[in-house]
BALOBA-1460 file (C-alpha; in Angstrom, 3 decimals):
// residues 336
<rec num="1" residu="x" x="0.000" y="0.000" z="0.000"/>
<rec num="2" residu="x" x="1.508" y="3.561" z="-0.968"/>
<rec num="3" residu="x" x="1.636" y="6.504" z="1.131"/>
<rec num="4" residu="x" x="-0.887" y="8.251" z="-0.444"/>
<rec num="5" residu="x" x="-3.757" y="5.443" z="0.146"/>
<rec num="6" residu="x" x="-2.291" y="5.070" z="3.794"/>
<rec num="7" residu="x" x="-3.078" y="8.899" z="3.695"/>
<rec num="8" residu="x" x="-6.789" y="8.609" z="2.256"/>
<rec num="9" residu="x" x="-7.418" y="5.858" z="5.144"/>
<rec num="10" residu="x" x="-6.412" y="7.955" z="7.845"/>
<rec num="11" residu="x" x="-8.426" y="10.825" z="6.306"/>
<rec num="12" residu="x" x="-11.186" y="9.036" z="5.559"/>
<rec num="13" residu="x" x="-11.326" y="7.322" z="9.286"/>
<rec num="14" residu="x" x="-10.970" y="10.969" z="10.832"/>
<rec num="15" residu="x" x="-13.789" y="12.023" z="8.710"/>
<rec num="16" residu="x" x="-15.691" y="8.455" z="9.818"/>
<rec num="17" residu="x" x="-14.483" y="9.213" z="13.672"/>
<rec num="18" residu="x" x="-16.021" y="13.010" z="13.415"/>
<rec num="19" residu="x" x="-19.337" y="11.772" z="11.793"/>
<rec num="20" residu="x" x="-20.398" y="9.588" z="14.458"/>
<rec num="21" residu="x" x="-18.640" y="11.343" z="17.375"/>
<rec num="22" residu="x" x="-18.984" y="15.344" z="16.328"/>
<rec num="23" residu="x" x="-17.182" y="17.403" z="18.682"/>
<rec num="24" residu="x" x="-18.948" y="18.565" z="21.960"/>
<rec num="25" residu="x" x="-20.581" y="22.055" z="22.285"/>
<rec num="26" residu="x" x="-19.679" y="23.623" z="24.974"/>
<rec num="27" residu="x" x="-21.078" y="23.653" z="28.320"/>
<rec num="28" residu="x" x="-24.107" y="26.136" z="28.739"/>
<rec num="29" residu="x" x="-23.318" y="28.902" z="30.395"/>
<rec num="30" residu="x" x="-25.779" y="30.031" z="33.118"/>
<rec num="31" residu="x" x="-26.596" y="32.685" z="34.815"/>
<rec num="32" residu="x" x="-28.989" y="34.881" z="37.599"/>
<rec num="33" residu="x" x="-31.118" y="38.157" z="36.848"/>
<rec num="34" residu="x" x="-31.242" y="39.577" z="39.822"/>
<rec num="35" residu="x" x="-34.757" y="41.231" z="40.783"/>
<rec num="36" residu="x" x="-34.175" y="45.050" z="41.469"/>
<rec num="37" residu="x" x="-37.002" y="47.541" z="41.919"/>
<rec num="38" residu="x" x="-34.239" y="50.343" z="41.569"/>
<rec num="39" residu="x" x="-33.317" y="50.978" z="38.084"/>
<rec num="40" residu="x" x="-29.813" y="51.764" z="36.908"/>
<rec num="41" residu="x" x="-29.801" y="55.224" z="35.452"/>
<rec num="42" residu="x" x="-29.140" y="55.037" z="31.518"/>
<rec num="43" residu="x" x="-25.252" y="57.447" z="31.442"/>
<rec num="44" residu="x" x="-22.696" y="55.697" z="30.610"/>
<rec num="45" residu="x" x="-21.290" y="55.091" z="34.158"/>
<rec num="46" residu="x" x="-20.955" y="52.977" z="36.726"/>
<rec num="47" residu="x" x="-22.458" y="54.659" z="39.403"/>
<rec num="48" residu="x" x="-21.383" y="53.261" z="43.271"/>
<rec num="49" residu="x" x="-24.363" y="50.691" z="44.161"/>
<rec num="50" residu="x" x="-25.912" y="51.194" z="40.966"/>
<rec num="51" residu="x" x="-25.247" y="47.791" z="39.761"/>
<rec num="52" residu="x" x="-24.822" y="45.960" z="42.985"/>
<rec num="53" residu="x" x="-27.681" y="44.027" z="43.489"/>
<rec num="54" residu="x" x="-26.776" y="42.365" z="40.182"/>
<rec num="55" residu="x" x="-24.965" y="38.939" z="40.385"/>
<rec num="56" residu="x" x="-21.112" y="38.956" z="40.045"/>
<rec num="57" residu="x" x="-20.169" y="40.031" z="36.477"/>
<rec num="58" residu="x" x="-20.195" y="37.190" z="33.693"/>
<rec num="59" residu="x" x="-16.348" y="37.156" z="31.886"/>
<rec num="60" residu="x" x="-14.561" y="34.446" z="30.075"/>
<rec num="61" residu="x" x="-15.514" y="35.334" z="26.614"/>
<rec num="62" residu="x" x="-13.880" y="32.929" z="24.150"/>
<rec num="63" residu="x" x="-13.011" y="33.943" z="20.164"/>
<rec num="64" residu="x" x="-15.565" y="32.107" z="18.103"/>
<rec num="65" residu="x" x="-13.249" y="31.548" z="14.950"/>
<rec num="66" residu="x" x="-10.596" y="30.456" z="16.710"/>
<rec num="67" residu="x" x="-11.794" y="27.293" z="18.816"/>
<rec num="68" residu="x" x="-12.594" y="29.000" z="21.788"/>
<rec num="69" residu="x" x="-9.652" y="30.494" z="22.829"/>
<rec num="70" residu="x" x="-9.647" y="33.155" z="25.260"/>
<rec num="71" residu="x" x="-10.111" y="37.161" z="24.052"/>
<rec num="72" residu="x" x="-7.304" y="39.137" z="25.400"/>
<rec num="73" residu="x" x="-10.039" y="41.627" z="25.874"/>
<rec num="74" residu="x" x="-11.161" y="41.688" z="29.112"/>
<rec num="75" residu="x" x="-15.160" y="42.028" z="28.437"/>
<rec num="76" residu="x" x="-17.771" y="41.356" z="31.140"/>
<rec num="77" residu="x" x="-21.543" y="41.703" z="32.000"/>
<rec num="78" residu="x" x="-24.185" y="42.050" z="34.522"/>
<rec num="79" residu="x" x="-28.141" y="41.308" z="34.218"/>
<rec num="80" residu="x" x="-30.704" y="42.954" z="36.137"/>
<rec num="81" residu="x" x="-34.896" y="43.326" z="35.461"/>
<rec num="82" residu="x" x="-37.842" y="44.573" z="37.078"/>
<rec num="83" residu="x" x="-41.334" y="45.034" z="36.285"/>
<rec num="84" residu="x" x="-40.538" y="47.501" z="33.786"/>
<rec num="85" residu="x" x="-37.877" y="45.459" z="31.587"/>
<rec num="86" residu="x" x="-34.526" y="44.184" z="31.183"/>
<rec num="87" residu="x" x="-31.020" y="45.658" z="32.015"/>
<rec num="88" residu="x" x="-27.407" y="45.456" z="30.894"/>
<rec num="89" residu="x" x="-24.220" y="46.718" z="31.743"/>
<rec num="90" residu="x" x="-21.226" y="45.515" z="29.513"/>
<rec num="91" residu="x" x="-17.436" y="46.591" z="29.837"/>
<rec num="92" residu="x" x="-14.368" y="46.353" z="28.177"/>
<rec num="93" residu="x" x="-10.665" y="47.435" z="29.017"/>
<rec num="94" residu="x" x="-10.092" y="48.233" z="25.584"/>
<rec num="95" residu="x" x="-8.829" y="51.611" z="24.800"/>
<rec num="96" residu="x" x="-8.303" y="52.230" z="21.047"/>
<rec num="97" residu="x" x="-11.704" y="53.602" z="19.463"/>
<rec num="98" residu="x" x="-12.887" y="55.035" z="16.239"/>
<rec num="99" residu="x" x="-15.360" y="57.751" z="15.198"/>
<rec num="100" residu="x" x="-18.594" y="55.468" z="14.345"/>
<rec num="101" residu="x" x="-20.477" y="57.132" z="11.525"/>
<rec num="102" residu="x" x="-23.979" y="56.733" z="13.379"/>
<rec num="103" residu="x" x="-24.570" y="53.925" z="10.576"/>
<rec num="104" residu="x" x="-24.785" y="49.683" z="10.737"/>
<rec num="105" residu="x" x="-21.540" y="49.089" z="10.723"/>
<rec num="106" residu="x" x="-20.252" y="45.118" z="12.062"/>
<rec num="107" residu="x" x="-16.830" y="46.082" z="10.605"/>
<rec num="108" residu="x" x="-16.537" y="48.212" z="13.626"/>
<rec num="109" residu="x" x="-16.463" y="47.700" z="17.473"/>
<rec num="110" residu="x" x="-19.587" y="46.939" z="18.778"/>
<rec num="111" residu="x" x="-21.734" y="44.386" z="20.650"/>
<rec num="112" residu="x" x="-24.470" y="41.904" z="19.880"/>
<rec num="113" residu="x" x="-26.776" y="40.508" z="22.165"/>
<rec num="114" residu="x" x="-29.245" y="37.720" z="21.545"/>
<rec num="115" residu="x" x="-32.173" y="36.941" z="23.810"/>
<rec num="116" residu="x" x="-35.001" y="34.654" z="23.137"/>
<rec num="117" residu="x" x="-37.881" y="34.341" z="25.757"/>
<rec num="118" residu="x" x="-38.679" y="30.643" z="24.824"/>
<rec num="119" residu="x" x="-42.032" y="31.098" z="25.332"/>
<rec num="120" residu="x" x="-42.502" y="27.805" z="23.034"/>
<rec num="121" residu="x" x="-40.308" y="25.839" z="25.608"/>
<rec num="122" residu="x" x="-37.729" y="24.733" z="22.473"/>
<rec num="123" residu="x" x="-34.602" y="22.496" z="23.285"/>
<rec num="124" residu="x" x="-31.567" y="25.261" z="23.292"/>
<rec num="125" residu="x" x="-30.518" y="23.677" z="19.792"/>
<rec num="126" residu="x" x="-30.593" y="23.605" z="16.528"/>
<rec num="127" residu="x" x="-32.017" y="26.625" z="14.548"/>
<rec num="128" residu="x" x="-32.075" y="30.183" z="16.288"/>
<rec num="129" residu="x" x="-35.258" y="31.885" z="17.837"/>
<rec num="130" residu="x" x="-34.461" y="34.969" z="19.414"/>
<rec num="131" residu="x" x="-34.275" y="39.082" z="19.295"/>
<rec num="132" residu="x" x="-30.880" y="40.710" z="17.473"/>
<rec num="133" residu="x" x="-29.607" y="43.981" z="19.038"/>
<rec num="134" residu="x" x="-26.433" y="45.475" z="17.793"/>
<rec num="135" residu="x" x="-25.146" y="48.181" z="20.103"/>
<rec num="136" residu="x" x="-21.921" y="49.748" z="18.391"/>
<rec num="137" residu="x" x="-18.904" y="51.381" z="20.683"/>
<rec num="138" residu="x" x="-17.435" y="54.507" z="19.087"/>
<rec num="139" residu="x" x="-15.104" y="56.844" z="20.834"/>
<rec num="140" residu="x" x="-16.819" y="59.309" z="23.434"/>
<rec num="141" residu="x" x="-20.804" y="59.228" z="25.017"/>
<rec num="142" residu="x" x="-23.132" y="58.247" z="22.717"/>
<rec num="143" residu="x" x="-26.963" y="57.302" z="23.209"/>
<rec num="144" residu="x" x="-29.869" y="55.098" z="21.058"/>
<rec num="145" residu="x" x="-32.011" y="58.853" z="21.040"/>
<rec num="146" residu="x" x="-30.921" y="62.373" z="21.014"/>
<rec num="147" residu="x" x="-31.253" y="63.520" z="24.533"/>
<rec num="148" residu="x" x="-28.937" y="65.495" z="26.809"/>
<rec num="149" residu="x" x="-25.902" y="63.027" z="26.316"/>
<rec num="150" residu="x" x="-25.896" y="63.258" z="22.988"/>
<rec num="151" residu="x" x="-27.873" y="65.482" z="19.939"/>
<rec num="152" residu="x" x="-27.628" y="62.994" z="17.376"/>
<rec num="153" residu="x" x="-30.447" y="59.803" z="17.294"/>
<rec num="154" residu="x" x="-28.294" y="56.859" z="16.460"/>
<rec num="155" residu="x" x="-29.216" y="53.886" z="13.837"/>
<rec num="156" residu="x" x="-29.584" y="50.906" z="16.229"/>
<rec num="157" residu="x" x="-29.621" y="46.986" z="13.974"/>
<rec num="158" residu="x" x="-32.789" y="45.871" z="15.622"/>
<rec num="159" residu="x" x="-33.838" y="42.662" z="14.204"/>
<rec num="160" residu="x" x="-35.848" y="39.221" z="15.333"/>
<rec num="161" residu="x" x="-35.685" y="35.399" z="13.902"/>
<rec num="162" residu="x" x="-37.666" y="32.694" z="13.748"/>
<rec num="163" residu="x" x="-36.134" y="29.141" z="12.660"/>
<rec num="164" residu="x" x="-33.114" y="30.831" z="11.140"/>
<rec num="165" residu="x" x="-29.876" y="32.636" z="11.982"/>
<rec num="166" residu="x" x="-29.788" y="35.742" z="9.983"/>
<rec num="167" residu="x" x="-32.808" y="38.051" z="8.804"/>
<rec num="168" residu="x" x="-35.931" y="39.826" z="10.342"/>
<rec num="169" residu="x" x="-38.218" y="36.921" z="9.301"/>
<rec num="170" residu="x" x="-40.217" y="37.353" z="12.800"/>
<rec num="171" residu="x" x="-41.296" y="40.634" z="11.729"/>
<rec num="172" residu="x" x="-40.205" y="42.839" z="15.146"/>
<rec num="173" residu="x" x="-42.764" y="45.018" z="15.275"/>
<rec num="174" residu="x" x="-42.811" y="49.213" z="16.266"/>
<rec num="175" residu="x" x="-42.543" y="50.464" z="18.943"/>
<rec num="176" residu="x" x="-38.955" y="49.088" z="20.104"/>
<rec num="177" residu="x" x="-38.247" y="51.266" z="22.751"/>
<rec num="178" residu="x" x="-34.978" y="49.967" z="24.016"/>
<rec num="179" residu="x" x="-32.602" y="52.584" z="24.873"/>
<rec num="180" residu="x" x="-28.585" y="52.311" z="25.450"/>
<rec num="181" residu="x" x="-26.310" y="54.368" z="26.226"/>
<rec num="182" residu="x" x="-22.243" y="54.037" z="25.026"/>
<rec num="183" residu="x" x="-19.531" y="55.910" z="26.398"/>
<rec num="184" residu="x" x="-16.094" y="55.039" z="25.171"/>
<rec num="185" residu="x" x="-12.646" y="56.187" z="25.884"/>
<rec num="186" residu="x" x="-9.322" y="55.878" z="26.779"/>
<rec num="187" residu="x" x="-10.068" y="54.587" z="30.498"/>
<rec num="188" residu="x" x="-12.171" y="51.258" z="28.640"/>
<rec num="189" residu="x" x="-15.643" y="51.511" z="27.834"/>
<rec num="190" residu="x" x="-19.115" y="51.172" z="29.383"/>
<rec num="191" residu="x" x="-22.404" y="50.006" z="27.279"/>
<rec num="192" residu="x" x="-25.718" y="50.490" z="29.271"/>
<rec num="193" residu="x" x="-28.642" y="48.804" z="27.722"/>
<rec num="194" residu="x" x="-32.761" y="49.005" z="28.746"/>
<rec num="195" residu="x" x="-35.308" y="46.708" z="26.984"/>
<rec num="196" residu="x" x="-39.034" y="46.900" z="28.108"/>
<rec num="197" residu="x" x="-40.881" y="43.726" z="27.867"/>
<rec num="198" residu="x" x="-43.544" y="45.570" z="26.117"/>
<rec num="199" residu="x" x="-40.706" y="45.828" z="22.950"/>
<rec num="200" residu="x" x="-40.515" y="41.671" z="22.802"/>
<rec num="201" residu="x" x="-43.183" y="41.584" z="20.808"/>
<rec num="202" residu="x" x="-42.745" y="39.750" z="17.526"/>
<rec num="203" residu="x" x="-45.576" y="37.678" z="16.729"/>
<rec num="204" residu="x" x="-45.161" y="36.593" z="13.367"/>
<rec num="205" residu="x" x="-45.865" y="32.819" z="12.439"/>
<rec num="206" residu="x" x="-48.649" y="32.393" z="16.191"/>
<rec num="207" residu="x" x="-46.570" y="30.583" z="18.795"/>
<rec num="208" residu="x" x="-42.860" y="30.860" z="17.403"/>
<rec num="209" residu="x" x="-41.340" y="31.627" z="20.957"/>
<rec num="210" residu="x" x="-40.380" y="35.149" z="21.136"/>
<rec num="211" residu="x" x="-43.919" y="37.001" z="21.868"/>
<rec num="212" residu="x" x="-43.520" y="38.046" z="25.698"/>
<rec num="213" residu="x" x="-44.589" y="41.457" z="26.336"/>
<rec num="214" residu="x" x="-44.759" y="41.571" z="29.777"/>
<rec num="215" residu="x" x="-42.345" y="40.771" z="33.179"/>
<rec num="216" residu="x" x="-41.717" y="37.161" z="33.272"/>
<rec num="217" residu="x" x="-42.169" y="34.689" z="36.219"/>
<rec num="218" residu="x" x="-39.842" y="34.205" z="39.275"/>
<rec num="219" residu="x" x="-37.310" y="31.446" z="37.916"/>
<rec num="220" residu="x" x="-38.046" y="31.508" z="34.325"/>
<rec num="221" residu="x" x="-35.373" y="30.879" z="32.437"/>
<rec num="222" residu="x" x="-34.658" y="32.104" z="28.761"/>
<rec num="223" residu="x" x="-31.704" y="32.158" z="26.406"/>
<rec num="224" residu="x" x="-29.072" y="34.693" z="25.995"/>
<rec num="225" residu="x" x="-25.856" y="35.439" z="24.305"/>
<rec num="226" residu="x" x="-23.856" y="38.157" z="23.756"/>
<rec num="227" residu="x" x="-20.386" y="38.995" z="21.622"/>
<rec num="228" residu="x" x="-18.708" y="41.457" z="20.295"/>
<rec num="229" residu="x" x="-17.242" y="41.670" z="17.495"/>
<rec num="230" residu="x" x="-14.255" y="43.662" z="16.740"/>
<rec num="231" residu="x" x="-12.599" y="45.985" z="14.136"/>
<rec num="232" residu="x" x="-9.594" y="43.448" z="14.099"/>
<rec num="233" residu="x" x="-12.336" y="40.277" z="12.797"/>
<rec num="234" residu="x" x="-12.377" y="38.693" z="16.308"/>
<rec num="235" residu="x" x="-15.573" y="37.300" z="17.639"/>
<rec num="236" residu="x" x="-15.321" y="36.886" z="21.448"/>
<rec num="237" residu="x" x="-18.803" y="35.490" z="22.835"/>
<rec num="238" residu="x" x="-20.122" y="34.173" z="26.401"/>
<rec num="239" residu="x" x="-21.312" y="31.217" z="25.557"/>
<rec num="240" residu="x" x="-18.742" y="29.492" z="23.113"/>
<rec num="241" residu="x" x="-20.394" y="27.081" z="20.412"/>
<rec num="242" residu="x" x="-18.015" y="25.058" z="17.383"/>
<rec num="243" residu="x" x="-20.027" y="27.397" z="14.763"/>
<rec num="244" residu="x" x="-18.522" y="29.961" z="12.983"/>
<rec num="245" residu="x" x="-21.568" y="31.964" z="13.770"/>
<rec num="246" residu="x" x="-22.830" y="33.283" z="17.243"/>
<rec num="247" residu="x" x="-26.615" y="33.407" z="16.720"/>
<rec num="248" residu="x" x="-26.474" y="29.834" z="16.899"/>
<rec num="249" residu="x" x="-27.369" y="27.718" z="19.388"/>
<rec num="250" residu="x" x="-26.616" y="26.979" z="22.244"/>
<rec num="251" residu="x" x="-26.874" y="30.133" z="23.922"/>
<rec num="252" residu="x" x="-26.761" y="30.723" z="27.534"/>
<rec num="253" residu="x" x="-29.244" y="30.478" z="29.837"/>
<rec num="254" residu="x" x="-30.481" y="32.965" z="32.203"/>
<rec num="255" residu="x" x="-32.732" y="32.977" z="35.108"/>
<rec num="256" residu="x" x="-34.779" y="35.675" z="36.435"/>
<rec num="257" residu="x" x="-34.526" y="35.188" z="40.184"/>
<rec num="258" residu="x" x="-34.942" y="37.248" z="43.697"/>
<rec num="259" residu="x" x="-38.036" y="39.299" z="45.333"/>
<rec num="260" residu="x" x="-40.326" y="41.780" z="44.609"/>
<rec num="261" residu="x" x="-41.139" y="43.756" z="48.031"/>
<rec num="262" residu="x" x="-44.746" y="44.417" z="48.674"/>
<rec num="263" residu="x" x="-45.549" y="48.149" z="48.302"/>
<rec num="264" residu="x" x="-45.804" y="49.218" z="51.505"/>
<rec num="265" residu="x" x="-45.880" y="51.724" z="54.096"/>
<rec num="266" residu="x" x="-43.021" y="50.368" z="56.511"/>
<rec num="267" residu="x" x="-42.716" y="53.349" z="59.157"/>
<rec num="268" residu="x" x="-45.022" y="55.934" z="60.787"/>
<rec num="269" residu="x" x="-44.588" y="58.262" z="63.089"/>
<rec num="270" residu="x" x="-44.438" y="62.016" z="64.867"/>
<rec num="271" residu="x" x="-41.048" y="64.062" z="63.502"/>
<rec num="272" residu="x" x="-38.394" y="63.898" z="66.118"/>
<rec num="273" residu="x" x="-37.627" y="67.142" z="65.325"/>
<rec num="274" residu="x" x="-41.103" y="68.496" z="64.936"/>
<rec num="275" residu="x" x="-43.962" y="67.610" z="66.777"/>
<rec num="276" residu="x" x="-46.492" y="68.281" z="64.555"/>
<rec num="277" residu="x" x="-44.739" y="67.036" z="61.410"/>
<rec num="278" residu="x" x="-45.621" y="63.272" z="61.348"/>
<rec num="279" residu="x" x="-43.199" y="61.127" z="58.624"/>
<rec num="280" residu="x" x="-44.573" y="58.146" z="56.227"/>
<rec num="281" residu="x" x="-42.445" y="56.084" z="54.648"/>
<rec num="282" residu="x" x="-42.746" y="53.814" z="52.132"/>
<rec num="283" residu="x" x="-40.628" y="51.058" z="49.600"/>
<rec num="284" residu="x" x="-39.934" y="52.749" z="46.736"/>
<rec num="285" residu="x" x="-38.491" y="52.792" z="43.200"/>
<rec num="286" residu="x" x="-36.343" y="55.300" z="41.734"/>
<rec num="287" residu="x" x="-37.750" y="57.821" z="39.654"/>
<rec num="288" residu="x" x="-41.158" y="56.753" z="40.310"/>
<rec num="289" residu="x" x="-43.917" y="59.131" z="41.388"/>
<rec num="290" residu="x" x="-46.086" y="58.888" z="44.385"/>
<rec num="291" residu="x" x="-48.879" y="60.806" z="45.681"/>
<rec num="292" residu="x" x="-49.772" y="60.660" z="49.588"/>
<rec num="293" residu="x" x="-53.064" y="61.388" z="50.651"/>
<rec num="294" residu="x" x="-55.127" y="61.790" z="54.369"/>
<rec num="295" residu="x" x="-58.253" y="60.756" z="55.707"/>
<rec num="296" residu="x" x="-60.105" y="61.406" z="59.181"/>
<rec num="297" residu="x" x="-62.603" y="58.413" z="58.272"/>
<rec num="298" residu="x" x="-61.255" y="56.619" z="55.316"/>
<rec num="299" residu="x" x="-64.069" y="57.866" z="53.278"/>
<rec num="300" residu="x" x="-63.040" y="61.420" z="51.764"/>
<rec num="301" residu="x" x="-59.704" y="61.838" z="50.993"/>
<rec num="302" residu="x" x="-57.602" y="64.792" z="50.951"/>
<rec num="303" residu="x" x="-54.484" y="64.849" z="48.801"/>
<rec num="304" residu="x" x="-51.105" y="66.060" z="50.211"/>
<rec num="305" residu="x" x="-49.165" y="66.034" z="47.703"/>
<rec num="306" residu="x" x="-49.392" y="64.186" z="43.755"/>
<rec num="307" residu="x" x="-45.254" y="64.720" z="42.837"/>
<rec num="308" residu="x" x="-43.187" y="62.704" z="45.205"/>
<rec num="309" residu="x" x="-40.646" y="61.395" z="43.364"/>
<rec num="310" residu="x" x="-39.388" y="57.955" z="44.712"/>
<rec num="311" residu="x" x="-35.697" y="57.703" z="45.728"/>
<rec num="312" residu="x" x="-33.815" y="54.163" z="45.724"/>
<rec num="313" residu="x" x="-35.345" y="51.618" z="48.327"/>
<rec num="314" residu="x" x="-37.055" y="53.455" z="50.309"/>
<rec num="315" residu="x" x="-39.241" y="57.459" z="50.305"/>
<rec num="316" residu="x" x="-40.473" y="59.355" z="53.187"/>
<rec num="317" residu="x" x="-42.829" y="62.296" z="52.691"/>
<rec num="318" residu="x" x="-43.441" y="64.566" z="55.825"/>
<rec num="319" residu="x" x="-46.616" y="65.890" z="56.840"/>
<rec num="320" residu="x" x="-46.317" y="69.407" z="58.087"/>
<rec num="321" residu="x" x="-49.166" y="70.771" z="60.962"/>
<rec num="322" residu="x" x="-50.629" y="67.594" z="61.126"/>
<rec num="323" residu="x" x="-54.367" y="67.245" z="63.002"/>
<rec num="324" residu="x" x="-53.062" y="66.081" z="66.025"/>
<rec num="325" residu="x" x="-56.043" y="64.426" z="69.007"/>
<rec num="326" residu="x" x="-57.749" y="63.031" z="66.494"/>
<rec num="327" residu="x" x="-58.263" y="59.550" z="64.835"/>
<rec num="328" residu="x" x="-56.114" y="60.224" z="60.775"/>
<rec num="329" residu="x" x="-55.295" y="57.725" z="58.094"/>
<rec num="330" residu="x" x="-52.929" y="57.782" z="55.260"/>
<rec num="331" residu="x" x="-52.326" y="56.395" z="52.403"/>
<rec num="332" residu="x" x="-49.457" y="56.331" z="49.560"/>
<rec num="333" residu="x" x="-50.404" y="56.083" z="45.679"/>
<rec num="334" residu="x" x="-47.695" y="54.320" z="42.729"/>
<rec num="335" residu="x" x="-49.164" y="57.660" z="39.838"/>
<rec num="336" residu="x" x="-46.459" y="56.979" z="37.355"/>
């Protein structure tokens, strides 16, 4: 037997090996979203406890197109919802940035995220299902609509799939509200992302998975990905598949976990300062507005005050010359 047969043999019983033992997929990736009734604030930055009741940043991002080896960029994430929608904080210590046009762009730096609510309870295999956001990083603060950060509206690649991984064949529907905010520079760089669950709302082809316009359930669990792809033609992503491709599956998985505290008032009582100032305080959300009201029989109700905005946690409105001797009632009001 020549060399070159003894070659085609060998070949031909790797190619044999590889058809009925294909190479694993990586392990699934998992991962918490943490319940927070405190919003981050869409800037750019990090602020201090802004992000902390998040779980501990996801890292390890692996090159897709070169068999999973690790990015030198260091790139990591953090998850957070409420009833409201979803949340995202991604950062990079890369420093080198260019001047983004404003237009789609995946020759430049910039971040994809997939997320499929699995409302159809699909295997996490085979074809992709799932919402396309492409978020691009340019040098300096940049934001999804014109607004004080920024004067320019931004194009935004906003697409959704059904059974296949490229197109808008789900037909994503208006509005898509989803904001970010990017802010680049030479200290690394800081994506902020807000999706309400009133923009998943592709309903194209009945039950195909991704229609969920509203909070999910305690301990759902959907699948995610994101990666971002590079000016240089890498393609680090979080959860690592063998396909030259990151929309496909698997994806990771996330969980939406924690607790939603009962709106309450938790404390009552006369000012220690002020004796006839009495304080109510309630749990609150930031940048919510509240309205207190006050009753002598619970039947007719006057209103205090229809503009409290809520601070982080908790809110505490103060009732100046309260009736005092007399049998009072209050009660607090979510307006907005």
């Amino acid at each position: 037997m020549n060399k070159k047969s003894i070659t085609q043999i060998f070949l031909l019983s790797i190619w044999f090996l590889l058809t009925i033992c294909p190479l694993a997929q990586a392990q699934i990736r998992t991962y918490e979203v943490v319940y927070s009734p405190s919003a981050p604030v869409l800037d750019g930055i990090r602020s201090p406890g802004e992000w902390d009741n998040a779980s501990e940043a996801a890292t390890d991002f692996k090159l897709l197109r070169t068999a999973g080896t690790p990015s030198s960029e260091k790139i990591q994430f953090q998850l957070l919802w409420n009833d409201d929608g979803f949340f995202m904080i991604a950062e990079t210590d890369n420093t080198s940035w260019g001047e983004w046009n404003g237009g789609v762009n995946f020759g430049f730096d910039d971040y994809n995220i997939f997320i499929d609510p699995n409302t159809d309870n699909e295997p996490n295999q085979s074809s992709f299902d799932g919402y396309h956001i492409a978020i691009w990083q340019t040098n300096g603060l940049i934001t999804r609509f014109a607004d004080e950060l920024d004067d320019q509206e931004r194009t935004t690649f906003l697409e959704a799939r059904h059974n296949g991984n490229f197109g808008n064949n789900a037909s994503w529907s208006a509005p898509r509200e989803l904001n970010w905010v990017s802010n680049h520079g030479d200290f690394g760089g800081v994506v902020e992302l807000f999706v309400p669950w009133t923009d998943f709302n592709a309903d194209e082809f009945g039950e195909n998975g991704l229609y969920h316009p509203e909070p999910p359930e305690f301990d759902e669990v959907w699948f995610f990905n994101i990666a971002k792809i590079s000016s240089a033609g890498a393609l680090p992503t979080w959860n690592w598949t063998s396909g030259q491709f990151f929309a496909q599956r698997p994806h990771g998985e996330i969980t939406f976990t924690g607790a939603k505290v009962p709106f309450i008032i938790t404390a009552f009582g006369e000012d220690p300062d002020n004796p006839t100032t009495n304080n109510i305080t309630w749990n609150s959300v930031a940048g919510k507005i509240y309205g207190v009201d006050f009753s002598t029989d619970m039947l007719e109700w006057e209103e205090l005050d229809d503009g409290i905005e809520g601070e982080a946690e908790q809110t505490t409105f103060s009732h100046e010359d309260a009736p005092k001797g007399k049998k009072g009632f209050y009660r607090v009001r979510l307006l907005e």
